[in-house]
C-alpha positions in Angstrom: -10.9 4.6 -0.9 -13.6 2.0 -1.9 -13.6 -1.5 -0.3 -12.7 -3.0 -4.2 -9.6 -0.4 -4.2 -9.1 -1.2 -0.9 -8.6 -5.3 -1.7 -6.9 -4.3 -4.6 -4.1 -2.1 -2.8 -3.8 -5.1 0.1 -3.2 -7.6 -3.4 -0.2 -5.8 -4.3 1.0 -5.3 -0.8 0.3 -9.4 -0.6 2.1 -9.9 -4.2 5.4 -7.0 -3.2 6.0 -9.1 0.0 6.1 -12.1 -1.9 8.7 -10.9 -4.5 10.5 -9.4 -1.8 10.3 -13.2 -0.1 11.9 -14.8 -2.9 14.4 -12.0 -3.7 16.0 -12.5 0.0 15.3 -16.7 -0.5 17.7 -16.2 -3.8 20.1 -14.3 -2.0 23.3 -16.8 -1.0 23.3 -15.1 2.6 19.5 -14.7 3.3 18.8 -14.1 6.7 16.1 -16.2 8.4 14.6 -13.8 10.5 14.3 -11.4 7.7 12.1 -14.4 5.6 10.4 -14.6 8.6 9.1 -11.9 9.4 8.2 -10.9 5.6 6.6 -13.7 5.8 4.4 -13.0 8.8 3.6 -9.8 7.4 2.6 -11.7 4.2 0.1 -13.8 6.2 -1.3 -10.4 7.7 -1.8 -9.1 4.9 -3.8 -12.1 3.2 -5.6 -12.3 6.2 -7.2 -8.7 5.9 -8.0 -9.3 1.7 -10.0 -12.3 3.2 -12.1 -10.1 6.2 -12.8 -7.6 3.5 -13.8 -10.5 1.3 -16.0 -11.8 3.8 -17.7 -8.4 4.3 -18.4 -7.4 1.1 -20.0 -10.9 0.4 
């Protein structure tokens, strides 16, 4: 896989966890744990698309 299809793959990754975010935010019994951790996996995520950013700069 190229770097370009690389960052683009990690986008959607970044954009599914954030739907998924919001879906479980909507919910009336989201769990907070759940967010949490979709959330810290969001963060990883975005922090990844930003090294191969920096790399390919």
């Amino acid at each position: 896989m190229t770097t370009e299809g690389h960052i683009a793959a990690l986008e959607r990754r970044h954009q599914e966890l954030d739907r998924k975010i919001q879906t479980e935010m909507q919910s009336t019994r989201f769990d907070n744990l759940t967010v949490a951790a979709l959330k810290r996996k969001k963060l990883e995520v975005k922090d990844e698309i930003y090294r191969f950013n920096a790399t390919t700069q």
